[in-house]
PDB file of N, CA, C, O and CB in Angstrom:
ATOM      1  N   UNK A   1      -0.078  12.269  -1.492  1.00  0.00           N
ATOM      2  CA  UNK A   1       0.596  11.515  -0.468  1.00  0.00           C
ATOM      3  C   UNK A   1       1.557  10.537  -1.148  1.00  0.00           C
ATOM      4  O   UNK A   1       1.354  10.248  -2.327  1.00  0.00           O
ATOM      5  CB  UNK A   1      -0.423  10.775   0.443  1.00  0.00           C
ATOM      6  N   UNK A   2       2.488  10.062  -0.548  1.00  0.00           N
ATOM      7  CA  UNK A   2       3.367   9.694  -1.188  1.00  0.00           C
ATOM      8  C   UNK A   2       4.149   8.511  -0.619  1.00  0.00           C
ATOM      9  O   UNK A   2       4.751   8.693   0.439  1.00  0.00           O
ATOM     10  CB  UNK A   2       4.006  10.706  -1.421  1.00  0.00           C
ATOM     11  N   UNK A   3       4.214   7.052  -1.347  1.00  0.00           N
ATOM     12  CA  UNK A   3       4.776   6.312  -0.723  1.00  0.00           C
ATOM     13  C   UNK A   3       5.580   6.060   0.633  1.00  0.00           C
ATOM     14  O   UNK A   3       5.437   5.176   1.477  1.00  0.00           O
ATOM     15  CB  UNK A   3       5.153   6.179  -1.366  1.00  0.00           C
ATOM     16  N   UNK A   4       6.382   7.021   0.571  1.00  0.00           N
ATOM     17  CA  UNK A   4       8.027   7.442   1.461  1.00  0.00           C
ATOM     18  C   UNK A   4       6.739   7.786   2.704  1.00  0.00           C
ATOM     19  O   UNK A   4       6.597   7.194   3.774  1.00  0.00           O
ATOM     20  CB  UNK A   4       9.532   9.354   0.649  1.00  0.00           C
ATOM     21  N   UNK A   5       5.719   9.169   2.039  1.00  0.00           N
ATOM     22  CA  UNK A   5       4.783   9.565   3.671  1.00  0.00           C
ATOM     23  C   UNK A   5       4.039   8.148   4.658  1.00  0.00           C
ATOM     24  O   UNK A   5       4.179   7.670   5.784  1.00  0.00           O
ATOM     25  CB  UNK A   5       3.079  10.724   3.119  1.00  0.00           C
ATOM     26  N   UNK A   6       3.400   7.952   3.711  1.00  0.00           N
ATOM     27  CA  UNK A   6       2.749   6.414   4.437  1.00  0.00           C
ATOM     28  C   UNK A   6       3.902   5.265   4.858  1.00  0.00           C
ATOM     29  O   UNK A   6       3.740   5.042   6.058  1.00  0.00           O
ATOM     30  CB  UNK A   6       1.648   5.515   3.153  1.00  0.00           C
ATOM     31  N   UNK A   7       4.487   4.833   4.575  1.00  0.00           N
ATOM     32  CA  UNK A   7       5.714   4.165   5.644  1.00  0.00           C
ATOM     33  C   UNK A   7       6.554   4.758   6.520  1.00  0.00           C
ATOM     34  O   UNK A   7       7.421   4.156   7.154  1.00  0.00           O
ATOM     35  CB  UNK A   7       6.667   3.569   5.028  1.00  0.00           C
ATOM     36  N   UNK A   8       6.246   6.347   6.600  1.00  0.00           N
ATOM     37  CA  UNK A   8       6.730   6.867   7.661  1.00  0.00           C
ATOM     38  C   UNK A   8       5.393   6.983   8.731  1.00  0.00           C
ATOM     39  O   UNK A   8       5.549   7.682   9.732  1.00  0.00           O
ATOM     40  CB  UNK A   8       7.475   8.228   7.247  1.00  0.00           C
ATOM     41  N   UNK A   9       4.500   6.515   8.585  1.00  0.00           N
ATOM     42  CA  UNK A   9       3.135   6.607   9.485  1.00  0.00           C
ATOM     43  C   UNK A   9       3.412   5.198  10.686  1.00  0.00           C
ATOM     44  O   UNK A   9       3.262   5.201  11.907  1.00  0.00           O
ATOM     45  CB  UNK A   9       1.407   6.320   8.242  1.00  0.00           C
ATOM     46  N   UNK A  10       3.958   3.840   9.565  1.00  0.00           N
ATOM     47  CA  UNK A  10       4.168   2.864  10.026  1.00  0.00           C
ATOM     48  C   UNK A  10       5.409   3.114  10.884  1.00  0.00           C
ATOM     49  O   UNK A  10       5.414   2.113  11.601  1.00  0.00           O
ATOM     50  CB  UNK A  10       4.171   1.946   9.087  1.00  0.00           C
ATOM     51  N   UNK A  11       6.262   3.712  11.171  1.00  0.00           N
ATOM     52  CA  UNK A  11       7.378   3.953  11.741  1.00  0.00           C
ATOM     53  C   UNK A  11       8.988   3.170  11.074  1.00  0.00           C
ATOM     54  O   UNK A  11      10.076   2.964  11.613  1.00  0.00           O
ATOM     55  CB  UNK A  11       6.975   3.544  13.162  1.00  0.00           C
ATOM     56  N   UNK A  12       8.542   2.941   9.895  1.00  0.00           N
ATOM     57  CA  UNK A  12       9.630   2.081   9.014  1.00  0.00           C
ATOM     58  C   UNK A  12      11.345   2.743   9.063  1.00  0.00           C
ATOM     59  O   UNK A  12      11.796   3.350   8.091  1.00  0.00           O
ATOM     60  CB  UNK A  12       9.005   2.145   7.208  1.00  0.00           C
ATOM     61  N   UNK A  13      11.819   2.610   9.796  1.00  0.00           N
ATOM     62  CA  UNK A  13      13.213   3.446  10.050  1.00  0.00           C
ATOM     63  C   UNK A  13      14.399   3.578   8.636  1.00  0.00           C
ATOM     64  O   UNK A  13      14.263   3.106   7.507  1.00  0.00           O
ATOM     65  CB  UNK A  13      14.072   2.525  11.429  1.00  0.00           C
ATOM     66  N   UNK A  14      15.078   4.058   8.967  1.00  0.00           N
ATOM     67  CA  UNK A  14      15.879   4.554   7.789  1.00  0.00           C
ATOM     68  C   UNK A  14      15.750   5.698   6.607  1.00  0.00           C
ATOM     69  O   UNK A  14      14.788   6.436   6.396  1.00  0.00           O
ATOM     70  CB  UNK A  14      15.962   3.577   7.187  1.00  0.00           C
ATOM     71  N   UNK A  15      16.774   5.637   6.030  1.00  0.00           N
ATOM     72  CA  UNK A  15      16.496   6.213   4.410  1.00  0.00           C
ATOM     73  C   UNK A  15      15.851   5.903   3.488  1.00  0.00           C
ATOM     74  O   UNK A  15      16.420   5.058   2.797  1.00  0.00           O
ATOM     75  CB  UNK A  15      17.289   6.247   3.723  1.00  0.00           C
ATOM     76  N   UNK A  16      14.665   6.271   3.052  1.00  0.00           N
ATOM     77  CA  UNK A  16      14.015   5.923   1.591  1.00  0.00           C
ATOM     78  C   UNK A  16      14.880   5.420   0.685  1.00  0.00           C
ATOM     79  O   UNK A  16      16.055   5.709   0.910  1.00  0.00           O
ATOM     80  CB  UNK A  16      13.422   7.076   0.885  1.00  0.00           C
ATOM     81  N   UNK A  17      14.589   4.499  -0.642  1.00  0.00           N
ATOM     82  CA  UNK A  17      15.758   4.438  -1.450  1.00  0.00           C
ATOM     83  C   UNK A  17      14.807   4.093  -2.078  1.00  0.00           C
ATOM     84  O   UNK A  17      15.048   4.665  -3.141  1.00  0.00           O
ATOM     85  CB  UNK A  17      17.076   3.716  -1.300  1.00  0.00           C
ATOM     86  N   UNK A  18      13.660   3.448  -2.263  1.00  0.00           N
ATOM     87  CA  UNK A  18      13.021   3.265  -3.993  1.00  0.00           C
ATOM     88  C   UNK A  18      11.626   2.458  -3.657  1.00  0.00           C
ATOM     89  O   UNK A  18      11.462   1.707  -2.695  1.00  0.00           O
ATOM     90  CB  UNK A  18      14.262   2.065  -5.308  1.00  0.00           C
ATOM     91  N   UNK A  19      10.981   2.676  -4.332  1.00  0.00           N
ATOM     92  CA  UNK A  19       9.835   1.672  -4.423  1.00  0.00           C
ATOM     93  C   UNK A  19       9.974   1.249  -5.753  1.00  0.00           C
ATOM     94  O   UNK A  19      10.739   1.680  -6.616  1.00  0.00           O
ATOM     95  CB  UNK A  19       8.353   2.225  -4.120  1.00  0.00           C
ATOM     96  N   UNK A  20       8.776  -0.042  -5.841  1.00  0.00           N
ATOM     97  CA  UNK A  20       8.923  -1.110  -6.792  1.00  0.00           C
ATOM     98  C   UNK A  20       7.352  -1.312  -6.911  1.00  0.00           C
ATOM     99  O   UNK A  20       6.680  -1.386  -5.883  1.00  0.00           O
ATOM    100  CB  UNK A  20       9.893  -2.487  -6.273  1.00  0.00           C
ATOM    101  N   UNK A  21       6.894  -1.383  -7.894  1.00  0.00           N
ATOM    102  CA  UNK A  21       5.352  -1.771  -8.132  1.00  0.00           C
ATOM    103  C   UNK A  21       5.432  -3.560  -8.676  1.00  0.00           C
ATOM    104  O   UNK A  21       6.050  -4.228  -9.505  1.00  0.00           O
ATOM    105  CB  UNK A  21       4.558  -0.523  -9.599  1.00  0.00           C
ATOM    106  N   UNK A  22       4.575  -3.727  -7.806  1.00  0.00           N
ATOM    107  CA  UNK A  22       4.715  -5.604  -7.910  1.00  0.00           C
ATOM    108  C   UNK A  22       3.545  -5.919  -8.393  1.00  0.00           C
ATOM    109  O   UNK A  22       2.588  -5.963  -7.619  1.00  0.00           O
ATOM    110  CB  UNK A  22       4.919  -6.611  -6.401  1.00  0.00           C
ATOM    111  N   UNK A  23       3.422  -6.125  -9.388  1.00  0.00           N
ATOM    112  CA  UNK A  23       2.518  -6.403 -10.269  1.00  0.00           C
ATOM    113  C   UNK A  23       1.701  -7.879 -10.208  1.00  0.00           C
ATOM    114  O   UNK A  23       1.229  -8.441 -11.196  1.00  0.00           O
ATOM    115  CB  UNK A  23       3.213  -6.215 -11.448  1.00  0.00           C
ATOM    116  N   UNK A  24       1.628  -8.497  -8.490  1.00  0.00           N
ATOM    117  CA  UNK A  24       1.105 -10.278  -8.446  1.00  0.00           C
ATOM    118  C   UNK A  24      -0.745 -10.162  -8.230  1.00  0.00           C
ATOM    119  O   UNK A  24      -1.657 -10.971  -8.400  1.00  0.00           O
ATOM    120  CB  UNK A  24       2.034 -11.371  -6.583  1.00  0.00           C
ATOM    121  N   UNK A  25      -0.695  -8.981  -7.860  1.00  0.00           N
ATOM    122  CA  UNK A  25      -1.840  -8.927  -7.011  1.00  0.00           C
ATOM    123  C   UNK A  25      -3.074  -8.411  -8.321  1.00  0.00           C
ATOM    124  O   UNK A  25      -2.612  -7.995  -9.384  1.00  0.00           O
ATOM    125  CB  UNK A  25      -1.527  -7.692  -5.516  1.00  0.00           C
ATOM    126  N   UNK A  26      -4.874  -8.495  -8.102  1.00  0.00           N
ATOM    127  CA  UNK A  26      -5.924  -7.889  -8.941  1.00  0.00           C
ATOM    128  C   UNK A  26      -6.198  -6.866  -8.529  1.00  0.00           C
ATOM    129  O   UNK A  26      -6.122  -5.800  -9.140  1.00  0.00           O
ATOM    130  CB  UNK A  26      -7.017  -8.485  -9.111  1.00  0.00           C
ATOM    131  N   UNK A  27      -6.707  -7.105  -6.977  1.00  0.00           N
ATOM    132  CA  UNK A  27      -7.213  -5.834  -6.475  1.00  0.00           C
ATOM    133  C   UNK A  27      -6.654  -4.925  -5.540  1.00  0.00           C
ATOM    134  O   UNK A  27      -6.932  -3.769  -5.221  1.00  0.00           O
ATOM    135  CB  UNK A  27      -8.230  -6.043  -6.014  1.00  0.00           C
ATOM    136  N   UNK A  28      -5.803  -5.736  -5.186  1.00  0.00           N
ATOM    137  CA  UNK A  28      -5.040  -4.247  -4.224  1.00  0.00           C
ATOM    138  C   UNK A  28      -3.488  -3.780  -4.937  1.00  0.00           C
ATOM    139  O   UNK A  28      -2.722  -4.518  -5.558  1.00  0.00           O
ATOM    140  CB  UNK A  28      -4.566  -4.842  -2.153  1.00  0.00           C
ATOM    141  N   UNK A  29      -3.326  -2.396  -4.640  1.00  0.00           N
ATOM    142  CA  UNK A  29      -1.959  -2.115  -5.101  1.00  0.00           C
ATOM    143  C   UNK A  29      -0.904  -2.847  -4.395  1.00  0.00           C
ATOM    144  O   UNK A  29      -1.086  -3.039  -3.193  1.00  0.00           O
ATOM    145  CB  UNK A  29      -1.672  -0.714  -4.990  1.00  0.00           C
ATOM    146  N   UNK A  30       0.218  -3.307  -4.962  1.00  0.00           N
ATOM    147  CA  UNK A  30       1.322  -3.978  -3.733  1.00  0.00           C
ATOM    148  C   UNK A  30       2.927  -3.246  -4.266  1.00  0.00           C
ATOM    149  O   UNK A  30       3.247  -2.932  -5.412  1.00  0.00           O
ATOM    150  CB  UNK A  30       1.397  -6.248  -3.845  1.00  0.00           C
ATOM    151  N   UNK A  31       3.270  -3.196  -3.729  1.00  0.00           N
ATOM    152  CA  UNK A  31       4.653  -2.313  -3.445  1.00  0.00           C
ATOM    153  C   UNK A  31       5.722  -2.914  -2.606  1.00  0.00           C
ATOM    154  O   UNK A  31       5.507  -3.327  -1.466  1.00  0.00           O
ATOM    155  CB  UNK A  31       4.329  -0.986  -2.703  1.00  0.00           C
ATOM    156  N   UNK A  32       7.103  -2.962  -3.309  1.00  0.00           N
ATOM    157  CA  UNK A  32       8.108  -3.235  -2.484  1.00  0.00           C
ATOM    158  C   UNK A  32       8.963  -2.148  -2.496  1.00  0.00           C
ATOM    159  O   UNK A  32       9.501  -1.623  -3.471  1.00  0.00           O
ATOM    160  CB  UNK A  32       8.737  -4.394  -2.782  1.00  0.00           C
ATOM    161  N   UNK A  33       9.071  -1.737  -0.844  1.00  0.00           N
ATOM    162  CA  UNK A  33      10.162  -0.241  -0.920  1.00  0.00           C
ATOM    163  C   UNK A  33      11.237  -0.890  -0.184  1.00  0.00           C
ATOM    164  O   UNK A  33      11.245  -2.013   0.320  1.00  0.00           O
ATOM    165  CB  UNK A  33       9.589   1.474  -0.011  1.00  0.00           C
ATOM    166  N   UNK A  34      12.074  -0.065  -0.205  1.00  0.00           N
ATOM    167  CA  UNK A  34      13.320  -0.402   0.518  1.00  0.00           C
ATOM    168  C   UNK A  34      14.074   1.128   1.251  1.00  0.00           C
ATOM    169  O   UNK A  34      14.030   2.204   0.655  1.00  0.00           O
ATOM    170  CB  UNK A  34      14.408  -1.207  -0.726  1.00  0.00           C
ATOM    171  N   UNK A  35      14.661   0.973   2.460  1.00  0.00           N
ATOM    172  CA  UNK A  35      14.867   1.624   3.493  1.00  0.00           C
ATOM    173  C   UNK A  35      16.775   1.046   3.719  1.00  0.00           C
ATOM    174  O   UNK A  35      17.335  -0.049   3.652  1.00  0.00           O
ATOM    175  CB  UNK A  35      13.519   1.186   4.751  1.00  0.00           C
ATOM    176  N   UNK A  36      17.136   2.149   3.936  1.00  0.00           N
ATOM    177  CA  UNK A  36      18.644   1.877   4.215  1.00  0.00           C
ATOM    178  C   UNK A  36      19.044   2.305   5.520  1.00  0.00           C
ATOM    179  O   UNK A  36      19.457   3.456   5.664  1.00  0.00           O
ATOM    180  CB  UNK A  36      19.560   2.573   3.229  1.00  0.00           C
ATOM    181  N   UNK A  37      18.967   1.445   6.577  1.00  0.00           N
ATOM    182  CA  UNK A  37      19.256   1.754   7.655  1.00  0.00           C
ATOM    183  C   UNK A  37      20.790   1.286   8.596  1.00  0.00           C
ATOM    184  O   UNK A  37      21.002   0.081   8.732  1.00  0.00           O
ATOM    185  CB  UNK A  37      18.128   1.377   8.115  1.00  0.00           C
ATOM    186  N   UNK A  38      21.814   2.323   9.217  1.00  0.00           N
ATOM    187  CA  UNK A  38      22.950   1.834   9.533  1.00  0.00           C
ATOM    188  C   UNK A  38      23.628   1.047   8.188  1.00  0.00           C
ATOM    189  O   UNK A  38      23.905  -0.110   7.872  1.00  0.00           O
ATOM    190  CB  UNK A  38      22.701   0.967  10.768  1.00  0.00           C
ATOM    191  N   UNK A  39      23.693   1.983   7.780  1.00  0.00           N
ATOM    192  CA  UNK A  39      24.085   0.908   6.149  1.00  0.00           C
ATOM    193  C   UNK A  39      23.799  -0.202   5.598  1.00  0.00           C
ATOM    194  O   UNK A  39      24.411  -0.658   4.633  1.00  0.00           O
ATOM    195  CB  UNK A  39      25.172   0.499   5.954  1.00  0.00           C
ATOM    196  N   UNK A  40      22.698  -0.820   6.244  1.00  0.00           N
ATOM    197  CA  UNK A  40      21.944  -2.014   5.428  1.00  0.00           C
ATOM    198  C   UNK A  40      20.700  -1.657   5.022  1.00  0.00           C
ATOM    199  O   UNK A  40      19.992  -0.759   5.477  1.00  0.00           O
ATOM    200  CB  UNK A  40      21.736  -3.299   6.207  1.00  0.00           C
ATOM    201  N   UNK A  41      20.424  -2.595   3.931  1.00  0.00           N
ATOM    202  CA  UNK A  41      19.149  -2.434   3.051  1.00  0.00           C
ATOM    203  C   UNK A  41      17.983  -3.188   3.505  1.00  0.00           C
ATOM    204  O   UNK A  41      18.134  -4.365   3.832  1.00  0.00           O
ATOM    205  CB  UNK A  41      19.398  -2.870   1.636  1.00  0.00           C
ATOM    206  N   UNK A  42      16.664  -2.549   3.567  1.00  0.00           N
ATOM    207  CA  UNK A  42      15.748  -3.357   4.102  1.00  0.00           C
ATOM    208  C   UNK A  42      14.576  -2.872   3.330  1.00  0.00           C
ATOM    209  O   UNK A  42      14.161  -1.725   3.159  1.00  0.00           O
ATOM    210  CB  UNK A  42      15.650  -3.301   5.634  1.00  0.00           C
ATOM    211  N   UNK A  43      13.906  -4.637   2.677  1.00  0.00           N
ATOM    212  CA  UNK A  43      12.545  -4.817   2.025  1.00  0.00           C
ATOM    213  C   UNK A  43      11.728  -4.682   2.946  1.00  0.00           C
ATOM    214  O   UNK A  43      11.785  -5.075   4.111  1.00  0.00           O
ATOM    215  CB  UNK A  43      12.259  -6.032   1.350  1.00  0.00           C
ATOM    216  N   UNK A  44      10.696  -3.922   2.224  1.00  0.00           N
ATOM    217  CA  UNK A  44       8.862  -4.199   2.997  1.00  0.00           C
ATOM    218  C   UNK A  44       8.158  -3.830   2.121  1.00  0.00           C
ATOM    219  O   UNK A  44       8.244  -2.905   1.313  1.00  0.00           O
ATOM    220  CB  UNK A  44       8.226  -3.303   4.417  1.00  0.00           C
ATOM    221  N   UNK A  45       7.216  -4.830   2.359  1.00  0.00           N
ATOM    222  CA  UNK A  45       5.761  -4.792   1.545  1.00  0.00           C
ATOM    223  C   UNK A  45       4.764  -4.367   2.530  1.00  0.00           C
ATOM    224  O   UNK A  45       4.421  -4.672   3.672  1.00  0.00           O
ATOM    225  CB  UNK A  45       5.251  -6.309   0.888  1.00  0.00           C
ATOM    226  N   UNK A  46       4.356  -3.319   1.373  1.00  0.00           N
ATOM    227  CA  UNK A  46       3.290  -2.115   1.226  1.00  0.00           C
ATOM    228  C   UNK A  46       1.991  -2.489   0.722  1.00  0.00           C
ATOM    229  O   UNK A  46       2.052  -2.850  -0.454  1.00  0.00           O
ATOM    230  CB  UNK A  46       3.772  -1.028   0.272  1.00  0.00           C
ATOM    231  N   UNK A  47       0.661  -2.525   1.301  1.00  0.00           N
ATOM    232  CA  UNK A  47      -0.405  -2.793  -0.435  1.00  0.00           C
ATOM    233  C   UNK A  47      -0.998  -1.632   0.024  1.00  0.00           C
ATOM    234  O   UNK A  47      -0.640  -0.998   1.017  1.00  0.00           O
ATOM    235  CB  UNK A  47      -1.792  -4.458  -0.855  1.00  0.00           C
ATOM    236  N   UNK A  48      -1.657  -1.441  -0.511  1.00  0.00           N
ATOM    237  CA  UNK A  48      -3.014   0.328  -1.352  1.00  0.00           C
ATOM    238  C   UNK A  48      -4.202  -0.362  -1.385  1.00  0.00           C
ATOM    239  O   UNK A  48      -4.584  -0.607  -2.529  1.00  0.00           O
ATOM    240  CB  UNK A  48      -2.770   1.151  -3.582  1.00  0.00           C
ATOM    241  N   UNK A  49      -5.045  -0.829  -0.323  1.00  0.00           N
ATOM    242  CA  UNK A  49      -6.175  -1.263   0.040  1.00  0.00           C
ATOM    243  C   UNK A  49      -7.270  -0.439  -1.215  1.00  0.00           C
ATOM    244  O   UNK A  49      -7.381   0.786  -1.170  1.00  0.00           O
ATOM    245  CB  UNK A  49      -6.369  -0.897   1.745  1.00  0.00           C
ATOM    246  N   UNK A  50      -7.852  -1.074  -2.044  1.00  0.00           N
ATOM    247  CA  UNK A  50      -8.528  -0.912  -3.181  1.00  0.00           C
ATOM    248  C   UNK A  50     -10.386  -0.364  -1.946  1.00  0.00           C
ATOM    249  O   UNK A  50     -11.180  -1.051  -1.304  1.00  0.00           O
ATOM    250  CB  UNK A  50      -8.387  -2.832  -4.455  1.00  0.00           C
ATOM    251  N   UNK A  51     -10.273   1.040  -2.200  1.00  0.00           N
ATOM    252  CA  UNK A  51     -11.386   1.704  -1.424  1.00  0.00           C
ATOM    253  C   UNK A  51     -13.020   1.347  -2.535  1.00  0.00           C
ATOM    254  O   UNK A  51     -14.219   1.494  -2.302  1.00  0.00           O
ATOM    255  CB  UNK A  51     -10.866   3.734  -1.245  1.00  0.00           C
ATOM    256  N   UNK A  52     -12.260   0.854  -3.713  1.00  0.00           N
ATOM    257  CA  UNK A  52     -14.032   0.605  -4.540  1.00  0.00           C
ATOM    258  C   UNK A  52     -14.407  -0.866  -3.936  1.00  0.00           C
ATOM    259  O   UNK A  52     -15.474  -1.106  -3.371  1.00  0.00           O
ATOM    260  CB  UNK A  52     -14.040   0.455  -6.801  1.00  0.00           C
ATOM    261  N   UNK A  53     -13.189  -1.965  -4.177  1.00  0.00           N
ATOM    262  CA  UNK A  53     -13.976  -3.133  -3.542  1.00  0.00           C
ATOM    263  C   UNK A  53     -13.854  -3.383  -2.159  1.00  0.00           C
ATOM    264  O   UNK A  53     -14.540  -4.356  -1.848  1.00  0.00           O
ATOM    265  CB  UNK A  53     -13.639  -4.341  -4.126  1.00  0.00           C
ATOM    266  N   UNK A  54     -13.154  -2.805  -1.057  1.00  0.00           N
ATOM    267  CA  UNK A  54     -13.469  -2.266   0.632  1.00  0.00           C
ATOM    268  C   UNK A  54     -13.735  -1.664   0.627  1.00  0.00           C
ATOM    269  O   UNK A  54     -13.059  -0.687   0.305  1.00  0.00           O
ATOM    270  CB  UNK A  54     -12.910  -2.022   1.622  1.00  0.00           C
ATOM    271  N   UNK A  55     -15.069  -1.567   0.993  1.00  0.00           N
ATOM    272  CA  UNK A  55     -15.866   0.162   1.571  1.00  0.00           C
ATOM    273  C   UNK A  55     -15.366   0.559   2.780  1.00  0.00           C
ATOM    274  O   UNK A  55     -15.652   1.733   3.017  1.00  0.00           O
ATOM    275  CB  UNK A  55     -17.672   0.199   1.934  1.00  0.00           C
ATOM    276  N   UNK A  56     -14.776   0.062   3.567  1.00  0.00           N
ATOM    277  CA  UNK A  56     -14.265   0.062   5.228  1.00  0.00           C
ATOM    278  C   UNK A  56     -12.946  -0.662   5.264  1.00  0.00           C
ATOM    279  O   UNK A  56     -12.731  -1.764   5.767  1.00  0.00           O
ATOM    280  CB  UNK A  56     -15.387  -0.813   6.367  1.00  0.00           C
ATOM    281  N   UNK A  57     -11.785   0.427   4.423  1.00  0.00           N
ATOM    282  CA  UNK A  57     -10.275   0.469   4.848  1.00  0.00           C
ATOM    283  C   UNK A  57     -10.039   0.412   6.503  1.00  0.00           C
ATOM    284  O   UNK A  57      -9.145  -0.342   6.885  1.00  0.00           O
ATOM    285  CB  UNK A  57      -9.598   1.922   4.250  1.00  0.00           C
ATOM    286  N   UNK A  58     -10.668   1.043   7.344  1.00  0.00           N
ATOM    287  CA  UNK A  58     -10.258   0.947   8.801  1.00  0.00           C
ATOM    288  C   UNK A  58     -10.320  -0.113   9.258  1.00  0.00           C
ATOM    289  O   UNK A  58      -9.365  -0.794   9.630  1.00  0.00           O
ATOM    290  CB  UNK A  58     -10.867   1.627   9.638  1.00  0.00           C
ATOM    291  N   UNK A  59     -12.153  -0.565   9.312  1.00  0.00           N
ATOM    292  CA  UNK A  59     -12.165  -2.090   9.714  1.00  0.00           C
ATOM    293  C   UNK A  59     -11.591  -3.157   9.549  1.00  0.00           C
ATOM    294  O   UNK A  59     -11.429  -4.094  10.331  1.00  0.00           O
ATOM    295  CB  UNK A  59     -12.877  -2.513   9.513  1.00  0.00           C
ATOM    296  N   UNK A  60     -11.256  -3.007   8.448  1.00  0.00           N
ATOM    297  CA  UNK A  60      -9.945  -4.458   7.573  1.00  0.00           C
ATOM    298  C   UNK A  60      -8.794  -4.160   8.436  1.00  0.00           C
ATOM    299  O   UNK A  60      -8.286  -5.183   8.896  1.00  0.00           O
ATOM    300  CB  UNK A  60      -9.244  -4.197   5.408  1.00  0.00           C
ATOM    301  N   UNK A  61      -8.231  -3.059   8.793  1.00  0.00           N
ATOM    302  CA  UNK A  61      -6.984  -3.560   9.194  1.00  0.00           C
ATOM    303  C   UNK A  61      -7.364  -3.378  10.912  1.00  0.00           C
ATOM    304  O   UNK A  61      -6.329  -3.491  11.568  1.00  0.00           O
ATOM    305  CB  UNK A  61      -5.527  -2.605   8.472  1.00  0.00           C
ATOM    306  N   UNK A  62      -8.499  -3.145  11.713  1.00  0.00           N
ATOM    307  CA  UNK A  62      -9.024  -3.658  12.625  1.00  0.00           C
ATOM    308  C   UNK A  62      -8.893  -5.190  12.852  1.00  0.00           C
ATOM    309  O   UNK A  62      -8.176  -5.879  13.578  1.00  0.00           O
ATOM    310  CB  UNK A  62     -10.139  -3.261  12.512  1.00  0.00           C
ATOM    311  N   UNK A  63     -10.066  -5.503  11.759  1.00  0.00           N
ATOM    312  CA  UNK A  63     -10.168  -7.153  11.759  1.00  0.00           C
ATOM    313  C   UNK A  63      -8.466  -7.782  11.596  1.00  0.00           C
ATOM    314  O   UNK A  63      -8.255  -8.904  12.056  1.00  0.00           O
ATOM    315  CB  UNK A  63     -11.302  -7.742  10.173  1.00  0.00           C
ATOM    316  N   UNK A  64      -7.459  -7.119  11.023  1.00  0.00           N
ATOM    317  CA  UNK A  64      -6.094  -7.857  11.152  1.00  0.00           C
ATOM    318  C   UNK A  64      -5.722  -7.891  12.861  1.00  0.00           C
ATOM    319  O   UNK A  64      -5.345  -8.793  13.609  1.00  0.00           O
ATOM    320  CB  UNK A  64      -4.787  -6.926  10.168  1.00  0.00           C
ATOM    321  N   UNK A  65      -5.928  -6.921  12.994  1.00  0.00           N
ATOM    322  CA  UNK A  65      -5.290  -6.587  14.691  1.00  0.00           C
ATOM    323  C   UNK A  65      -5.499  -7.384  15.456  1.00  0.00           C
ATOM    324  O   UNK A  65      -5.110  -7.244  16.615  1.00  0.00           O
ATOM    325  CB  UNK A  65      -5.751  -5.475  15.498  1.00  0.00           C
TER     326      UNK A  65
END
């Protein structure tokens, strides 16, 4: 699966143009991609919910909701 697939789940509009591995975080992956939409460029942050220290990826982003 692939970066570009999972922000197309989120409905993130535009053209793919790159991801960026952001190296601030311990335990979760964090990612800045960028999307080119109508000819402008647009940041979003991504993280990769770490499944060894959350046993329950669903519930976490439940409990955000």
């Amino acid at each position: 699966m692939t970066i570009e697939f999972v922000c197309r789940a989120f409905l993130i509009p535009g053209r793919y143009i790159r991801c960026v591995t952001l190296h601030t975080g311990n335990i979760n992956g964090t990612y800045r991609v960028t999307f080119r939409d109508n000819g402008k460029e647009q940041d979003y942050i991504v993280q990769r919910i770490n499944a060894y220290v959350f046993k329950n990826p669903v519930e976490i982003m439940s409990n955000i909701n």
